[in-house]
C-alpha positions as a Markdown table, in Angstrom:
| # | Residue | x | y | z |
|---|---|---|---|---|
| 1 | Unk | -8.9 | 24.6 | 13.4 |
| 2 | Unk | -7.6 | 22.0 | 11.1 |
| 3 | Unk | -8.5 | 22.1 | 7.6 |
| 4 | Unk | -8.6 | 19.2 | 5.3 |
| 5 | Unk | -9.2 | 18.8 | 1.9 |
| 6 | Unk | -12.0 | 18.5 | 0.1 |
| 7 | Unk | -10.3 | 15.2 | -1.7 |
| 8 | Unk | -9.3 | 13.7 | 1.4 |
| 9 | Unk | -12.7 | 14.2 | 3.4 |
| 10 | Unk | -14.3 | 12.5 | 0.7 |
| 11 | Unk | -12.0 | 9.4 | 0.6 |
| 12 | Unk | -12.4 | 9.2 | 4.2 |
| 13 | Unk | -15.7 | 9.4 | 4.4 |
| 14 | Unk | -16.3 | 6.0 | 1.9 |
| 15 | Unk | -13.5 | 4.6 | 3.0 |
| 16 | Unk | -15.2 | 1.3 | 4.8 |
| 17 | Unk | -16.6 | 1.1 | 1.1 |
| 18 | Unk | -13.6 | 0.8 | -1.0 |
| 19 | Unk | -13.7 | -2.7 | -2.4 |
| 20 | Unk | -10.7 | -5.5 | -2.2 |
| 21 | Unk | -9.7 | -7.5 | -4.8 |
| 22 | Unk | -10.5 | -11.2 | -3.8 |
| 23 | Unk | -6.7 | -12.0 | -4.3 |
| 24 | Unk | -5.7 | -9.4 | -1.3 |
| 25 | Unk | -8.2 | -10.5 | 1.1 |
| 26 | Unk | -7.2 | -11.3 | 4.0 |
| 27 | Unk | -7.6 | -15.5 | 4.7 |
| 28 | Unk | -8.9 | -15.8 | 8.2 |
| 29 | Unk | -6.6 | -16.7 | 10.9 |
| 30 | Unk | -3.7 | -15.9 | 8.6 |
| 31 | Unk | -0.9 | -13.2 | 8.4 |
| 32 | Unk | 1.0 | -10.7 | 10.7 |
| 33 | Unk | -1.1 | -7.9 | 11.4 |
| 34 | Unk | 0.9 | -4.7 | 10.2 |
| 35 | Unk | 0.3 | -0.6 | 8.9 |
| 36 | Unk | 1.5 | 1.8 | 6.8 |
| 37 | Unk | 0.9 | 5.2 | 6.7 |
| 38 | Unk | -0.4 | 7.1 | 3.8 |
| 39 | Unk | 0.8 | 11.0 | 4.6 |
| 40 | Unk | -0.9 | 13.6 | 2.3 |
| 41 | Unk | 0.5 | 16.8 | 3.1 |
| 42 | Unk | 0.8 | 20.6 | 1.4 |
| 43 | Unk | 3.8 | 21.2 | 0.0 |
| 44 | Unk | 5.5 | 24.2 | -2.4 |
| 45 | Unk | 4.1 | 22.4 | -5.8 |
| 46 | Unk | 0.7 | 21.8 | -4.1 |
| 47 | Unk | -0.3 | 18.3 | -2.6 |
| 48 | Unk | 2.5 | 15.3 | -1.8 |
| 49 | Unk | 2.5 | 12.0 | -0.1 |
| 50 | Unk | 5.1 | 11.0 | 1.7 |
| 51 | Unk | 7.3 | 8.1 | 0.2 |
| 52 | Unk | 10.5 | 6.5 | 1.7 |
| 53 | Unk | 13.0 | 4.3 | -0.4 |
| 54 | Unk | 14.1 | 1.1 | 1.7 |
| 55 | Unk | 17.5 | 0.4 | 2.2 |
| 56 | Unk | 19.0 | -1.2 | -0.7 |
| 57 | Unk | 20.8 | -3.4 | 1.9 |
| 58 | Unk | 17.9 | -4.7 | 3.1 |
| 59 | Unk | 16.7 | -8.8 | 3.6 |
| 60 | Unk | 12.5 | -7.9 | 2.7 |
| 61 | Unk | 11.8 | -5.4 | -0.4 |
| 62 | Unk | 15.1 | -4.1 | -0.9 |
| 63 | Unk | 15.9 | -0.9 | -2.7 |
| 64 | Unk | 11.7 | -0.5 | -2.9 |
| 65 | Unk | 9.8 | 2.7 | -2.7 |
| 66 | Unk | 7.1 | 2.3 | -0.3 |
| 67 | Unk | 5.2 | 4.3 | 2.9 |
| 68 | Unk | 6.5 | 4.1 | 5.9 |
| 69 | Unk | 5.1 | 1.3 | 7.8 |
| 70 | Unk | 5.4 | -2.0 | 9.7 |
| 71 | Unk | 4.5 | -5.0 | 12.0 |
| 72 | Unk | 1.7 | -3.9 | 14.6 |
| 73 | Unk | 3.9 | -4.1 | 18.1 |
| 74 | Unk | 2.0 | -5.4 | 21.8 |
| 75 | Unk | 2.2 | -1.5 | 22.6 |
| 76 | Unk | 0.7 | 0.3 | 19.8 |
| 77 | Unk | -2.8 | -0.3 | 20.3 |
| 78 | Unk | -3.6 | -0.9 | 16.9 |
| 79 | Unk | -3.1 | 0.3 | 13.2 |
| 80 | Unk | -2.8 | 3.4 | 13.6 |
| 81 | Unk | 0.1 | 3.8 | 16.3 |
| 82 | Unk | 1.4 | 1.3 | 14.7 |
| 83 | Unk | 1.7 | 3.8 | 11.4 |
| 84 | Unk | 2.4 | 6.6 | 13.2 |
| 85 | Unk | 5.4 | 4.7 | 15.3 |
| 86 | Unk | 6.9 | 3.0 | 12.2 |
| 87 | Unk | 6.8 | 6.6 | 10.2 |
| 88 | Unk | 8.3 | 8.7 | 13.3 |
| 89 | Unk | 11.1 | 6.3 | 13.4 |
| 90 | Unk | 12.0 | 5.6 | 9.5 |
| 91 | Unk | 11.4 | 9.6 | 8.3 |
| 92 | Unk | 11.7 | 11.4 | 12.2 |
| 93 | Unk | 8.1 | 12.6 | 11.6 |
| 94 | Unk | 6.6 | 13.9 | 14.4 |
| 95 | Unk | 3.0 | 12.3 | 14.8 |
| 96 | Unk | 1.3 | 15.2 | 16.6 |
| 97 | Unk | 1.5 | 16.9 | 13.4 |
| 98 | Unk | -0.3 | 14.3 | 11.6 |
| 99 | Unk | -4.6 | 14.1 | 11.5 |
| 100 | Unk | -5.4 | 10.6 | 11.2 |
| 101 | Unk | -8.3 | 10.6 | 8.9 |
| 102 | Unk | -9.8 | 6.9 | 8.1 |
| 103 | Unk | -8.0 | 3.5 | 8.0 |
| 104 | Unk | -8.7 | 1.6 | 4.8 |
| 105 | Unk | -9.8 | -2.3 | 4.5 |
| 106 | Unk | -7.3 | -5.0 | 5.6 |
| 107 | Unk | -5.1 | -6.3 | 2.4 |
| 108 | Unk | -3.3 | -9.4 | 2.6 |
| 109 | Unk | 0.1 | -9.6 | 1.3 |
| 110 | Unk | 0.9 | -13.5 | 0.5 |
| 111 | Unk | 4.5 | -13.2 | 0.0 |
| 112 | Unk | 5.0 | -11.8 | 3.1 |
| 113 | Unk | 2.1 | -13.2 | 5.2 |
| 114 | Unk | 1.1 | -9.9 | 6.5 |
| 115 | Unk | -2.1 | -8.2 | 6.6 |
| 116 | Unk | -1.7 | -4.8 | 6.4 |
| 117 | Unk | -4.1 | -1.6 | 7.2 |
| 118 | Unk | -3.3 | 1.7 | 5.1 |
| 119 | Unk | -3.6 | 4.5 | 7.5 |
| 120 | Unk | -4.4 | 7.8 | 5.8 |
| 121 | Unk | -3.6 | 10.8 | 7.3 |
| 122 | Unk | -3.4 | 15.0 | 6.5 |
| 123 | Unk | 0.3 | 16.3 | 7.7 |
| 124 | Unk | -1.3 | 19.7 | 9.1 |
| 125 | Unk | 1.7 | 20.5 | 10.8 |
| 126 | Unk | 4.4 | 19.4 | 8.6 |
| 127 | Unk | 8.0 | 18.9 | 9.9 |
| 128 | Unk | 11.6 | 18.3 | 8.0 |
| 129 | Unk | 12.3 | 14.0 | 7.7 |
| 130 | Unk | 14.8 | 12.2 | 6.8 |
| 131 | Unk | 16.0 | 8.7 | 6.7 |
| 132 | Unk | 15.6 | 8.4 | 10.6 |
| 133 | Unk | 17.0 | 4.5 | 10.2 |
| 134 | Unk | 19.7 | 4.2 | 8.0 |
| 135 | Unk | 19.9 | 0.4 | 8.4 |
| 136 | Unk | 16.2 | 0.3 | 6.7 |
| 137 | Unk | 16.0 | 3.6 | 4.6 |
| 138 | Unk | 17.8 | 5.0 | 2.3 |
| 139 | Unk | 16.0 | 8.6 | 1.6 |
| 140 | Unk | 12.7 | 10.2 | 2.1 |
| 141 | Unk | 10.5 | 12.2 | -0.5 |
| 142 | Unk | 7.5 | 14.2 | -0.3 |
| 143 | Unk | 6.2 | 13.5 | -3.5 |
| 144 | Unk | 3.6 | 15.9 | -5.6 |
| 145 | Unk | 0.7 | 14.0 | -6.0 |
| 146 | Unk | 0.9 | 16.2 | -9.7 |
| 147 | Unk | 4.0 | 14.1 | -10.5 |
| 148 | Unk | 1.5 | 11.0 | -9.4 |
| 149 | Unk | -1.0 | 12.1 | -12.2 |
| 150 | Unk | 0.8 | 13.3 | -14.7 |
| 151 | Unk | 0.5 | 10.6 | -17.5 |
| 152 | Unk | 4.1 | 10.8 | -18.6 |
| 153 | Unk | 4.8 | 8.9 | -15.6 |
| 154 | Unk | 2.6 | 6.5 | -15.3 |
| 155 | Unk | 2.4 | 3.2 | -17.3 |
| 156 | Unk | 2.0 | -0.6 | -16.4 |
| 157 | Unk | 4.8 | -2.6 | -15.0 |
| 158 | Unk | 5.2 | -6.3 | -15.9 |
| 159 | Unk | 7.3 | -8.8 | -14.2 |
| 160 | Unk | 8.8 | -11.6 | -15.3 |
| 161 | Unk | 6.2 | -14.2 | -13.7 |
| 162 | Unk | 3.4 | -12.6 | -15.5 |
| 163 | Unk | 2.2 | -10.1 | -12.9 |
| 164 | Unk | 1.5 | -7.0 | -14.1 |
| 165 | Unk | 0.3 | -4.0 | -12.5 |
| 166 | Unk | 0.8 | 0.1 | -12.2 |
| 167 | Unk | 4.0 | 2.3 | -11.8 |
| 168 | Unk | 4.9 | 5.3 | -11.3 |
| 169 | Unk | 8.1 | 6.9 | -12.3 |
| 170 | Unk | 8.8 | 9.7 | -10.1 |
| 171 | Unk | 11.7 | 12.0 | -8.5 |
| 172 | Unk | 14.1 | 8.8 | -9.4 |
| 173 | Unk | 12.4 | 6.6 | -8.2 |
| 174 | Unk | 10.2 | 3.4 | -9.9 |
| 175 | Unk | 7.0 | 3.3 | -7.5 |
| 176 | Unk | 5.1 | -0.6 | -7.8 |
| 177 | Unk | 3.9 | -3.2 | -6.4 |
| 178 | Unk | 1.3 | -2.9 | -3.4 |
| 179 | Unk | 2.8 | 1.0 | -2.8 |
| 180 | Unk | 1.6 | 1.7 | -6.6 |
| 181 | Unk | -1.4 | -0.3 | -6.5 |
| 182 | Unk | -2.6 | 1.9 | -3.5 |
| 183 | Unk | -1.6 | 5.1 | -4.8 |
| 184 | Unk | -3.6 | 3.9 | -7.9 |
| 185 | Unk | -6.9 | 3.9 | -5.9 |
| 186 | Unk | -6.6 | 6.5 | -3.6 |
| 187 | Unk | -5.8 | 8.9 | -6.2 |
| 188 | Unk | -8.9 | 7.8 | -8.4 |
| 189 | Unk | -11.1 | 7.5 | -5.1 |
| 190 | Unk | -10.0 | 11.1 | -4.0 |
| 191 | Unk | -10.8 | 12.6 | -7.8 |
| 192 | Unk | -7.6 | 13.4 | -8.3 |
| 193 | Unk | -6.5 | 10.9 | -11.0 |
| 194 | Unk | -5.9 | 12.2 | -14.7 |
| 195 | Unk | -6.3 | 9.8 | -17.6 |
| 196 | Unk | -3.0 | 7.7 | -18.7 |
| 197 | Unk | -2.6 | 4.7 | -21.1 |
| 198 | Unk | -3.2 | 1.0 | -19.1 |
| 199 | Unk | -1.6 | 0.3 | -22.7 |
| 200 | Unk | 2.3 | 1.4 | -22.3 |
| 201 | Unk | 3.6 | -1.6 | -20.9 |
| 202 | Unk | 7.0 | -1.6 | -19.6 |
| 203 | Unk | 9.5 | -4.5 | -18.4 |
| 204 | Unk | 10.5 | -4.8 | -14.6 |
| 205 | Unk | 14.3 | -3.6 | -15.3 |
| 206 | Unk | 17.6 | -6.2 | -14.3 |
| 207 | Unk | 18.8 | -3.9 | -11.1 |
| 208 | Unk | 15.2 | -3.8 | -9.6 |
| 209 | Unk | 14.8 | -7.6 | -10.7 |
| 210 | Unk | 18.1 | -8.3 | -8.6 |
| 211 | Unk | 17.0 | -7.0 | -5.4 |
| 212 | Unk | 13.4 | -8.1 | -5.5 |
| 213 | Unk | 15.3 | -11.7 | -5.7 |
| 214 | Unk | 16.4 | -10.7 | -2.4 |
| 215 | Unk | 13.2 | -11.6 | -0.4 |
Protein backbone atom coordinates (compact mmCIF):
# COMPACT_ATOMS: atom_id res chain seq x y z
CA UNK A 1 0.00 0.00 0.00
CA UNK A 2 1.16 3.45 -0.96
CA UNK A 3 1.25 6.02 1.58
CA UNK A 4 0.98 9.66 0.92
CA UNK A 5 1.11 12.52 2.93
CA UNK A 6 -1.17 14.16 4.74
CA UNK A 7 0.07 17.54 2.92
CA UNK A 8 -0.07 16.23 -0.42
CA UNK A 9 -3.55 14.48 -0.11
CA UNK A 10 -4.86 17.70 0.86
CA UNK A 11 -3.41 19.72 -2.04
CA UNK A 12 -4.72 17.16 -4.32
CA UNK A 13 -7.83 16.95 -3.23
CA UNK A 14 -8.54 21.09 -3.90
CA UNK A 15 -6.53 21.09 -6.47
CA UNK A 16 -9.30 22.00 -9.41
CA UNK A 17 -9.79 24.98 -6.83
CA UNK A 18 -6.54 26.59 -6.73
CA UNK A 19 -7.09 29.98 -8.43
CA UNK A 20 -4.98 31.57 -11.48
CA UNK A 21 -3.89 34.79 -11.71
CA UNK A 22 -5.72 36.52 -14.75
CA UNK A 23 -2.24 37.33 -16.27
CA UNK A 24 -1.41 33.26 -16.51
CA UNK A 25 -4.58 32.27 -17.96
CA UNK A 26 -4.52 30.65 -20.66
CA UNK A 27 -6.03 32.81 -23.97
CA UNK A 28 -8.19 30.42 -25.88
CA UNK A 29 -6.90 28.91 -28.88
CA UNK A 30 -3.47 30.09 -27.94
CA UNK A 31 -0.12 28.39 -26.74
CA UNK A 32 1.72 24.92 -27.07
CA UNK A 33 0.23 22.64 -24.69
CA UNK A 34 3.12 21.38 -22.40
CA UNK A 35 3.89 19.68 -18.40
CA UNK A 36 6.08 19.66 -15.79
CA UNK A 37 6.36 17.51 -13.16
CA UNK A 38 6.22 18.48 -9.54
CA UNK A 39 8.05 15.26 -7.68
CA UNK A 40 7.68 15.35 -3.84
CA UNK A 41 9.47 12.64 -2.48
CA UNK A 42 11.06 11.39 1.21
CA UNK A 43 14.37 11.99 1.40
CA UNK A 44 17.30 11.77 4.47
CA UNK A 45 16.33 15.55 5.71
CA UNK A 46 12.59 14.79 5.39
CA UNK A 47 10.43 15.95 2.30
CA UNK A 48 12.19 17.20 -1.22
CA UNK A 49 11.06 18.13 -4.67
CA UNK A 50 12.88 17.39 -7.33
CA UNK A 51 14.62 20.29 -9.25
CA UNK A 52 16.88 20.18 -12.39
CA UNK A 53 19.19 23.17 -13.49
CA UNK A 54 19.02 23.58 -17.50
CA UNK A 55 21.93 23.64 -19.38
CA UNK A 56 23.64 26.79 -19.22
CA UNK A 57 24.18 26.22 -22.97
CA UNK A 58 20.93 26.23 -23.69
CA UNK A 59 18.66 28.60 -26.51
CA UNK A 60 15.18 28.78 -23.95
CA UNK A 61 15.77 29.52 -20.09
CA UNK A 62 19.38 28.96 -19.88
CA UNK A 63 21.28 28.18 -16.75
CA UNK A 64 17.47 28.16 -15.02
CA UNK A 65 16.40 25.96 -12.14
CA UNK A 66 13.14 24.50 -12.98
CA UNK A 67 11.08 20.84 -12.92
CA UNK A 68 11.54 18.66 -15.32
CA UNK A 69 9.12 19.16 -18.04
CA UNK A 70 8.20 19.89 -21.66
CA UNK A 71 6.00 20.12 -24.92
CA UNK A 72 3.07 17.57 -24.80
CA UNK A 73 4.25 14.94 -27.85
CA UNK A 74 1.27 13.07 -30.31
CA UNK A 75 2.17 9.85 -28.09
CA UNK A 76 1.85 10.90 -24.62
CA UNK A 77 -1.73 10.93 -24.16
CA UNK A 78 -1.80 13.96 -22.25
CA UNK A 79 -0.21 15.97 -19.31
CA UNK A 80 0.77 13.62 -17.46
CA UNK A 81 2.92 11.22 -19.76
CA UNK A 82 3.95 14.02 -21.02
CA UNK A 83 5.59 14.82 -17.28
CA UNK A 84 6.45 11.61 -16.60
CA UNK A 85 8.34 11.23 -20.26
CA UNK A 86 10.18 14.59 -20.09
CA UNK A 87 11.36 13.82 -16.25
CA UNK A 88 12.53 10.06 -17.15
CA UNK A 89 14.57 11.48 -19.83
CA UNK A 90 16.16 14.83 -18.31
CA UNK A 91 16.89 13.11 -14.44
CA UNK A 92 16.65 9.03 -15.70
CA UNK A 93 13.70 8.78 -13.24
CA UNK A 94 11.86 5.84 -13.45
CA UNK A 95 8.04 6.63 -13.71
CA UNK A 96 6.63 3.46 -12.18
CA UNK A 97 7.98 4.81 -9.05
CA UNK A 98 6.10 7.84 -9.19
CA UNK A 99 2.09 8.19 -7.91
CA UNK A 100 0.57 10.78 -9.96
CA UNK A 101 -1.61 12.62 -7.54
CA UNK A 102 -3.74 15.59 -9.20
CA UNK A 103 -2.84 17.89 -12.23
CA UNK A 104 -3.16 21.53 -11.34
CA UNK A 105 -4.95 24.46 -13.63
CA UNK A 106 -3.51 25.29 -17.04
CA UNK A 107 -0.98 28.47 -16.75
CA UNK A 108 -0.12 30.34 -19.68
CA UNK A 109 3.37 31.35 -20.16
CA UNK A 110 3.40 34.50 -22.75
CA UNK A 111 7.01 34.54 -23.47
CA UNK A 112 7.05 31.29 -24.48
CA UNK A 113 3.50 30.73 -25.81
CA UNK A 114 2.99 27.52 -23.92
CA UNK A 115 0.38 26.50 -21.65
CA UNK A 116 1.60 24.39 -19.27
CA UNK A 117 -0.14 21.79 -16.63
CA UNK A 118 1.87 21.11 -13.29
CA UNK A 119 1.69 17.44 -12.62
CA UNK A 120 2.15 16.66 -8.97
CA UNK A 121 3.28 13.50 -8.01
CA UNK A 122 4.63 11.34 -4.53
CA UNK A 123 8.11 9.55 -5.61
CA UNK A 124 7.07 6.29 -3.47
CA UNK A 125 9.67 4.40 -4.92
CA UNK A 126 12.51 6.67 -5.25
CA UNK A 127 15.48 5.90 -7.64
CA UNK A 128 19.19 7.59 -8.13
CA UNK A 129 18.91 10.72 -11.26
CA UNK A 130 21.00 12.48 -12.78
CA UNK A 131 21.41 14.83 -15.67
CA UNK A 132 19.94 12.07 -18.14
CA UNK A 133 20.49 14.90 -21.11
CA UNK A 134 23.52 16.63 -20.90
CA UNK A 135 22.67 18.81 -23.95
CA UNK A 136 19.56 20.32 -21.75
CA UNK A 137 20.63 19.71 -18.07
CA UNK A 138 23.20 20.48 -16.22
CA UNK A 139 22.56 18.70 -12.65
CA UNK A 140 19.69 17.35 -10.69
CA UNK A 141 18.68 18.04 -6.91
CA UNK A 142 16.34 16.76 -4.62
CA UNK A 143 15.66 19.58 -2.74
CA UNK A 144 14.28 19.66 1.14
CA UNK A 145 11.20 21.33 1.06
CA UNK A 146 12.81 22.64 4.77
CA UNK A 147 15.47 24.55 2.76
CA UNK A 148 12.08 25.82 0.68
CA UNK A 149 10.62 27.24 4.00
CA UNK A 150 13.26 28.32 5.80
CA UNK A 151 13.01 32.22 5.67
CA UNK A 152 16.73 32.79 5.30
CA UNK A 153 16.18 31.77 1.85
CA UNK A 154 13.53 33.23 0.68
CA UNK A 155 13.01 36.90 -0.34
CA UNK A 156 11.50 38.75 -3.55
CA UNK A 157 13.37 38.93 -6.77
CA UNK A 158 13.07 41.99 -8.98
CA UNK A 159 14.05 42.23 -12.54
CA UNK A 160 15.12 44.94 -14.39
CA UNK A 161 11.63 45.46 -16.31
CA UNK A 162 9.81 45.91 -13.16
CA UNK A 163 8.69 42.33 -12.59
CA UNK A 164 9.03 41.16 -9.40
CA UNK A 165 8.17 38.09 -7.78
CA UNK A 166 9.56 35.10 -5.16
CA UNK A 167 12.99 33.27 -4.91
CA UNK A 168 14.46 30.92 -3.41
CA UNK A 169 18.07 30.55 -2.74
CA UNK A 170 18.87 27.03 -2.25
CA UNK A 171 21.69 24.17 -2.58
CA UNK A 172 23.44 26.89 -5.09
CA UNK A 173 21.00 27.54 -6.87
CA UNK A 174 18.66 30.98 -7.41
CA UNK A 175 14.98 29.33 -7.84
CA UNK A 176 12.42 32.12 -9.82
CA UNK A 177 10.32 32.83 -12.15
CA UNK A 178 7.25 30.39 -12.92
CA UNK A 179 9.42 27.37 -10.98
CA UNK A 180 9.35 29.78 -7.78
CA UNK A 181 6.05 31.13 -8.23
CA UNK A 182 4.66 27.46 -8.12
CA UNK A 183 6.72 26.32 -5.36
CA UNK A 184 5.24 29.46 -3.64
CA UNK A 185 1.66 28.10 -3.75
CA UNK A 186 1.99 24.68 -3.39
CA UNK A 187 3.98 25.02 -0.41
CA UNK A 188 1.29 27.46 1.18
CA UNK A 189 -1.65 25.25 -0.32
CA UNK A 190 -0.03 22.07 1.27
CA UNK A 191 0.49 23.96 4.96
CA UNK A 192 3.86 23.64 4.76
CA UNK A 193 4.91 27.37 4.25
CA UNK A 194 6.63 29.20 7.24
CA UNK A 195 6.42 33.05 7.45
CA UNK A 196 9.31 35.16 5.52
CA UNK A 197 9.60 38.97 4.65
CA UNK A 198 7.69 39.79 0.99
CA UNK A 199 9.87 42.96 2.21
CA UNK A 200 13.67 41.83 1.37
CA UNK A 201 13.92 42.70 -2.05
CA UNK A 202 16.81 41.67 -4.01
CA UNK A 203 18.16 42.55 -7.57
CA UNK A 204 18.09 39.83 -10.45
CA UNK A 205 22.14 39.54 -10.50
CA UNK A 206 24.40 40.34 -14.00
CA UNK A 207 25.29 36.39 -14.71
CA UNK A 208 21.54 35.30 -14.44
CA UNK A 209 20.56 38.62 -16.30
CA UNK A 210 23.00 37.43 -19.24
CA UNK A 211 21.53 34.16 -19.92
CA UNK A 212 17.86 35.06 -19.38
CA UNK A 213 18.88 37.53 -22.47
CA UNK A 214 19.33 34.38 -24.18
CA UNK A 215 15.69 33.50 -24.96
Amino acid sequence: MIVVPDWLDRLAAQAALISVPPALRPPAGRGREAAVLMLFGEGPLGPDVLLIQRSSRGRRHAGQPAFPGGGVDPGDGGPVGAALREAAEETGLDPGGVTVLCALPELYLSHSDNRVTPVVGWWHDPCAVHAASPDEVDSVERVPVSELVDPVNRFTLRLPRGFAGPAFRVRGMLVWGFTAMLLDQVLSEGGLDRPWDPGRVEEMPPDVLDLTARG
